[in-house]
Every structure is written in structure tokens, then in C-alpha cells.
LUMVEXVEX-476904 format. One line per field, with one value per residue (C-alpha): x, y, z negated. Coordinates in pm, whole numbers, always signed. Example, Ala and Ser with C-alpha at 12.3 -4.5 7.8 and 13.67 -1.06 7.14 Angstrom:
BEGIN
px <- +1230 | +1367 .
py <- -450 | -106 .
pz <- -780 | -714 .
//
This chain:
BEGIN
px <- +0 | +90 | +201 | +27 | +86 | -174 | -92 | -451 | -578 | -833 | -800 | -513 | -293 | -38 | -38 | +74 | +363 | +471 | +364 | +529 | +882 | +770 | +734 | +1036 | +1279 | +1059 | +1008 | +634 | +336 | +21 | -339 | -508 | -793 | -1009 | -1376 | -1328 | -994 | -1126 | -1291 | -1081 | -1077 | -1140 | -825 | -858 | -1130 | -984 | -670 | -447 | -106 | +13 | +210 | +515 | +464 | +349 | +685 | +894 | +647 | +392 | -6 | -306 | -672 | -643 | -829 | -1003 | -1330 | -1509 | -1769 | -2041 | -1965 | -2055 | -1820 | -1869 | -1668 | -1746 | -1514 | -1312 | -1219 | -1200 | -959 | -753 | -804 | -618 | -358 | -209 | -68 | +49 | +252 | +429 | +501 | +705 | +928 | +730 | +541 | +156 | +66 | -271 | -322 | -601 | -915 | -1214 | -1233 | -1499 | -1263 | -974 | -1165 | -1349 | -1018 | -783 | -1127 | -1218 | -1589 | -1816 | -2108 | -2475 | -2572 | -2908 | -2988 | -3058 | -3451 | -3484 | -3831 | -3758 | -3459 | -3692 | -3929 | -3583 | -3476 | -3790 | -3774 | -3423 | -3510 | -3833 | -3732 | -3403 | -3105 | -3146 | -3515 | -3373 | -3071 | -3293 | -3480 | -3185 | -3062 | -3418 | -3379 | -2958 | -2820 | -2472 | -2466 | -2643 | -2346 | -2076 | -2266 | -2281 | -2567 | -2536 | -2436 | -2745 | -2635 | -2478 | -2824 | -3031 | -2820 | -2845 | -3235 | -3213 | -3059 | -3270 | -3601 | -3495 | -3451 | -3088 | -2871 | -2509 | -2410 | -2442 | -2245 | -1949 | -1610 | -1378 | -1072 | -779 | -580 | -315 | -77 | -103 | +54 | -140 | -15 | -253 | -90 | -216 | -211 | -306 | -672 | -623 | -336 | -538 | -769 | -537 | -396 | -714 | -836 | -501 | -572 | -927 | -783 | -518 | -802 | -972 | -629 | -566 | -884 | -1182 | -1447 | -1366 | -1369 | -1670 | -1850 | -1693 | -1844 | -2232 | -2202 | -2187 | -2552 | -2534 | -2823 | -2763 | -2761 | -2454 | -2164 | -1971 | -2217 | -2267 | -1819 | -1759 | -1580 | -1833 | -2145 | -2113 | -2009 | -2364 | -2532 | -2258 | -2333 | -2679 | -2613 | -2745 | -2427 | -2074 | -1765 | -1641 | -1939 | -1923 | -1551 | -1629 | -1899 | -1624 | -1387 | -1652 | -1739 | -1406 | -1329 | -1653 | -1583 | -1197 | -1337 | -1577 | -1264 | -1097 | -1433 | -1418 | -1095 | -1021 | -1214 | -957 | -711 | -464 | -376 | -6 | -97 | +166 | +160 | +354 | +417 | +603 | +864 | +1123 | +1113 | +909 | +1230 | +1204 | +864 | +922 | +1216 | +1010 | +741 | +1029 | +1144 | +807 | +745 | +1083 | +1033 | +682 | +565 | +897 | +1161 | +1205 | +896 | +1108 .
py <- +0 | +393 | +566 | +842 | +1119 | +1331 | +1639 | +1768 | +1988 | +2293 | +2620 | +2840 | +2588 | +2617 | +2312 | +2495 | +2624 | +2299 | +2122 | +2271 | +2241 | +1892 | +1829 | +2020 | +1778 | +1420 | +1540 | +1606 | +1665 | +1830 | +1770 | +1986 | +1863 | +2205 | +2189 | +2571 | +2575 | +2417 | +2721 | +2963 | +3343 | +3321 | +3318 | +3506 | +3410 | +3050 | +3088 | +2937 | +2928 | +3226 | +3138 | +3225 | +2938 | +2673 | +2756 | +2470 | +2244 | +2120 | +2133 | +1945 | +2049 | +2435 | +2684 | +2397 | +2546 | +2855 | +2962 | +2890 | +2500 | +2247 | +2010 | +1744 | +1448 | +1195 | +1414 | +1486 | +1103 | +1078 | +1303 | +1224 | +821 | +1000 | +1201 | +959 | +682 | +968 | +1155 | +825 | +771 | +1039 | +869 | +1158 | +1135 | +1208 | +1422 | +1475 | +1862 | +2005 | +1995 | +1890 | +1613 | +1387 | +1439 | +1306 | +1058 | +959 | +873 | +710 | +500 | +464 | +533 | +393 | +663 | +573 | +579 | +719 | +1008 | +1360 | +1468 | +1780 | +1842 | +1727 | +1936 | +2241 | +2206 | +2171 | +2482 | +2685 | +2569 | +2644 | +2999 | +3085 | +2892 | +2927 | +2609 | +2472 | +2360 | +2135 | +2042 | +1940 | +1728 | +1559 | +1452 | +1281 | +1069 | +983 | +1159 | +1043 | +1229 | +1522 | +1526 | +1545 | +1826 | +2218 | +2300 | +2594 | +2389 | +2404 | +2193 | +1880 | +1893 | +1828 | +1586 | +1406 | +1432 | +1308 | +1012 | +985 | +972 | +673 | +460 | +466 | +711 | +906 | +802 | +403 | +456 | +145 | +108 | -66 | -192 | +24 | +164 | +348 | +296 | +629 | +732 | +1078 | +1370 | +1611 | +1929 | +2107 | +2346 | +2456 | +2649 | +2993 | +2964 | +2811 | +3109 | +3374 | +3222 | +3267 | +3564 | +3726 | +3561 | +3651 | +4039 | +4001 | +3847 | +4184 | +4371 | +4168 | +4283 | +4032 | +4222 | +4305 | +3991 | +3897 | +4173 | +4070 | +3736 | +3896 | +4066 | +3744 | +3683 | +3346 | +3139 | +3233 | +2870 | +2786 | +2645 | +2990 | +3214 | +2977 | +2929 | +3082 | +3437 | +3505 | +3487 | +3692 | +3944 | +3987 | +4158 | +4455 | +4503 | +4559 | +4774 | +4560 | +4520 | +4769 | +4577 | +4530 | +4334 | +4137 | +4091 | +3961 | +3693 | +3558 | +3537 | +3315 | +3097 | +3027 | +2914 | +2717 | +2556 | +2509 | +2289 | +2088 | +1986 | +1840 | +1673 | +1511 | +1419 | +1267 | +976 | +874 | +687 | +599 | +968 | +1087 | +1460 | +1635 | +1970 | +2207 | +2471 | +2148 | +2256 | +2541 | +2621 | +2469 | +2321 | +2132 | +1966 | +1984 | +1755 | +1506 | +1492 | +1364 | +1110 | +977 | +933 | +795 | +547 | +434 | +497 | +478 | +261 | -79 | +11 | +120 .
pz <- +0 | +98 | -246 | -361 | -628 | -743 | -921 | -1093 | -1368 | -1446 | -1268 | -1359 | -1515 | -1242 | -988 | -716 | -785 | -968 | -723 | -415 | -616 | -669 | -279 | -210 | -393 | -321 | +96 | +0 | +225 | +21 | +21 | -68 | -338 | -372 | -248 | -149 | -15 | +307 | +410 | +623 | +529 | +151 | +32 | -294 | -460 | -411 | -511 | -151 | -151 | +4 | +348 | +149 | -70 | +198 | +403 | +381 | +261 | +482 | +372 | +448 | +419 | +363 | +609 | +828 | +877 | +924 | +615 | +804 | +839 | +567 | +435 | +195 | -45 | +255 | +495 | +235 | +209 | +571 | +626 | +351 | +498 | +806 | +678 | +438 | +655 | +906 | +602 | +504 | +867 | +871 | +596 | +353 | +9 | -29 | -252 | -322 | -572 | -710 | -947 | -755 | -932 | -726 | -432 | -630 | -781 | -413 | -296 | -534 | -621 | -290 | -378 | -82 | -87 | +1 | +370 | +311 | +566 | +466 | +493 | +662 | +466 | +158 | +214 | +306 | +2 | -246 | -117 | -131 | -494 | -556 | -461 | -634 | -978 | -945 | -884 | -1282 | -1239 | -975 | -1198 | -1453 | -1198 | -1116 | -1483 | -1514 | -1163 | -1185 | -1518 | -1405 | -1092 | -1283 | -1507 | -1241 | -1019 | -1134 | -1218 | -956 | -715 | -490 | -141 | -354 | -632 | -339 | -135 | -459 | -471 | -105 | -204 | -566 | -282 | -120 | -447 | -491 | -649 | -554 | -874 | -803 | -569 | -491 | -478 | -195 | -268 | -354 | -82 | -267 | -519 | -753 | -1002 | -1140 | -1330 | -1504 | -1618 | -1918 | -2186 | -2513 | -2449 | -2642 | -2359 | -2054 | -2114 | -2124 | -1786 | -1653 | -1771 | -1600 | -1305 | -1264 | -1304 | -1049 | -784 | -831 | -801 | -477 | -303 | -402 | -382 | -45 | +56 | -100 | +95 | +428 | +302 | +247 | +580 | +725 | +658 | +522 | +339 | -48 | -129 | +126 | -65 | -26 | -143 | -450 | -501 | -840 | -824 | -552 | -670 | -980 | -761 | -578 | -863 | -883 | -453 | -553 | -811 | -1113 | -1322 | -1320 | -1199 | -1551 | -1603 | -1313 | -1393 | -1759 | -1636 | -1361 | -1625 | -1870 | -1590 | -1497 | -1831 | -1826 | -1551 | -1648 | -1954 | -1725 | -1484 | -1834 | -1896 | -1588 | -1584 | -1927 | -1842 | -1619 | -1865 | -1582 | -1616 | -1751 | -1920 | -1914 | -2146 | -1961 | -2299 | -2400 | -2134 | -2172 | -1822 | -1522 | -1347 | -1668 | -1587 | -1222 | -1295 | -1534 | -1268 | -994 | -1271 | -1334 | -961 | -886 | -1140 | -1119 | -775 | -544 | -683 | -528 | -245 | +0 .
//
């Protein structure tokens, strides 16, 4: 089997930049694992690497379609399917970053997803009622029919609450779905931190998006007419952002509530991904500098996912 690392963790924590010095010393390819990264033109609000830091190190799975398009964890898997054997064919290492966790977990699993169809009127009638009572009424809906998948999906996450309904209709649920057999060996590093710490981290970030020009892009992104339920206009850092266009709430206020969510969301990614026990955490405050970690990473991969599998 291919090797595989995967370098994960919540927002903020620092993958990137650990994980493009990691690539640069194992001949690394990365993959990309963020659901928003995909999308071309929306750079700040979802944190790319800048060009600067993707010369030299080749990357997979950023800027590949245009906001309009949808894009979902069955692609995802496809693509990734595709792009691994080609990477190790070039004598290089996988390595699969980020902190979408059901992408992640969709392909070192291998998850086989139900086949069901999507409904175009149930579809209709999900979004009517996602806009007059609003995307939790739907969430709550969900938790009743597959808990599981309920649990895994934001609550605000309109398109992937009702492909889950979809699939809830027929008699199944996304959450049953199976599992093929392996097709990787892994070995996965989560980087962490001590929260007080995490939160700081993102609180900073979250001001320099704003510094960088976020709001601008979010209007470019409005002006683009798309449905308020696509998976854009619903990415967090955007959508918090609508209220202060339409003057209902000042841009410290709309800064404050992206900040809150972030860190909301930065706990939910640890939820997720502490059920994996195969998982080596990795504290990075542990580390007097990050050529430190960057240097335990290579170990751990050297000795548990390349040695003797030449």
C-alpha cells in the first residue's frame, strides 16, 4: 500500500507552515484537506497558503473550482483516490493537511457513501424551509432521523443537512455509511495546543483576515448573486459578515462573532478528531522552536511509515 501522512488539527494551530517544512525535507506533495480551500478566489477568509509558501512544494486540491460550483466528500475522495498513486510515482510522499475532518476521515477510512440520488423536490421544499425557519429547524430534523450524521454536520451547514435528509427519505442514512478496505498505510499527526493559547492564535488571526482585506472579498463574493444557502455564502468568516453590509451590526461586532465561531468551531474539529485513537498529538508549545517539531514529525514518519517500504 501507498504511504500516507496526514498532518490535521483545528483552525489556527499552524499546519501549514509545519507542514510545508515537513514536505520540504521528506520530498512532499500536499493535499489539501479544507472543504473551502477548493474554491478559487477566496483566499482570505480560508486561510491558503500564499504562493510564497506553496513555491517549492507542490499542492493538491487548492483553487479547483469557481464559487459557483458544488463540491462534496465523494469528490473529495476521488480526487484524492487519483492524486495519491500519481505523487508516489514520482518517488514523492503524500501528505494529506487540514481539518475537515470527514474528508480526512473519508479517505484514510475509505468510507463507501450511499448511492441514493438527490430529490430535486424534496430538495426544493428543504430549502424553502431552511429559509423561512431558518437552517437549525432542519438540523434538529436531522438529529431525530440519523443523530450520528447530525453530530458530524454544522448545524449551519445548509447543502450537507439536506443531502443528509435526502438520504434519511430513502430509508438509509449518511451516517451508516461502509467502509472498503484500507488503501493506505497512515501514520497521522494532530498538532495542538493549550486552548487559552489556541484562542489567542485565533483571535489574531481573525484580526489580520480583516487587516488583509476580508471584507472586500466577502463583498466581491455577495455581488456574485449566489443562493444564500450555497456552501460559500454559509463558510464561516463570511457569513457573519452579511449583517454589517446591511447595516445591522458595526464591523467590531461582526468581527467579535467571527472570532466566537471560529473558536466554536476550532473545539468541534478536536471533537471530531479525538475519536480517532490511531492519532499521535503532538503539542507544539512542547517545542522550543518549530524546526524542533518539524524535525520530530520527519522522525516519526521515517520510522513508522517509510523505513524498510522502500
Amino acid at each position: 500500500m501507498d504511504p500516507l501522512l496526514v498532518i490535521l488539527g483545528p483552525t489556527a494551530v499552524g499546519k501549514t507552515k509545519i507542514a510545508i517544512a515537513v514536505a520540504q525535507k521528506l520530498a512532499g506533495e500536499i493535499i489539501s484537506a479544507d472543504s473551502m480551500q477548493v474554491y478559487r478566489h477566496l483566499d482570505i477568509g480560508t486561510a491558503k497558503p500564499s504562493l510564497a509558501e506553496r513555491q517549492g512544494v507542490p499542492h493538491h486540491l487548492i483553487d479547483l473550482i469557481e464559487p459557483e460550483e458544488q463540491f462534496s466528500v465523494v469528490r473529495f475522495q476521488n480526487e484524492v483516490k487519483r492524486l495519491i498513486p500519481a505523487i508516489v510515482s514520482r518517488g514523492h510522499l503524500p501528505m494529506l493537511v487540514g481539518g475537515t475532518g470527514l474528508y480526512i476521515s473519508a479517505v484514510i477510512n475509505n468510507y463507501q457513501f450511499a448511492p441514493s440520488k438527490p430529490d430535486p423536490s424534496l430538495r426544493k421544499q428543504l430549502l424553502i424551509q431552511a429559509a423561512n425557519l431558518g437552517p437549525q429547524v432542519l438540523h434538529e430534523k436531522l438529529s431525530r432521523l440519523d443523530a450520528a450524521a447530525a453530530e458530524r454536520i454544522e448545524p449551519t451547514d445548509v447543502r450537507r443537512i439536506i443531502r443528509a435528509l435526502e438520504v434519511a427519505s430513502t430509508g438509509d442514512k449518511l451516517s451508516a455509511c461502509g467502509q472498503g478496505p484500507l488503501l493506505y498505510r497512515v501514520l497521522q499527526i494532530g498538532l495542538i495546543r493549550e486552548r487559552s493559547r489556541l484562542y489567542e492564535a485565533i483571535n489574531q488571526r481573525v484580526e489580520t483576515m480583516f487587516e488583509q482585506g476580508l471584507c472586500e472579498e466577502a463583498r466581491w463574493l455577495l455581488e456574485k448573486n449566489l443562493s444564500p444557502n450555497s456552501p460559500v455564502c454559509q463558510a464561516l468568516g463570511y457569513k457573519e459578515i452579511w449583517p454589517y453590509f446591511h447595516g445591522q451590526a458595526t464591523l467590531n461586532e461582526v468581527k467579535e462573532k467571527v472570532k466566537r465561531q471560529t473558536r466554536r468551531f476550532a473545539k468541534r474539529q478536536l471533537t471530531w478528531f479525538r475519536r480517532d485513537k490511531r492519532i499521535i498529538w503532538l503539542d507544539i508549545d512542547q517545542y522550543t522552536t518549530e524546526e524542533a517539531l518539524v524535525t520530530e514529525i520527519v522522525r516519526l514518519t521515517e520510522g513508522k511509515l517509510l523505513v524498510n517500504h522502500e
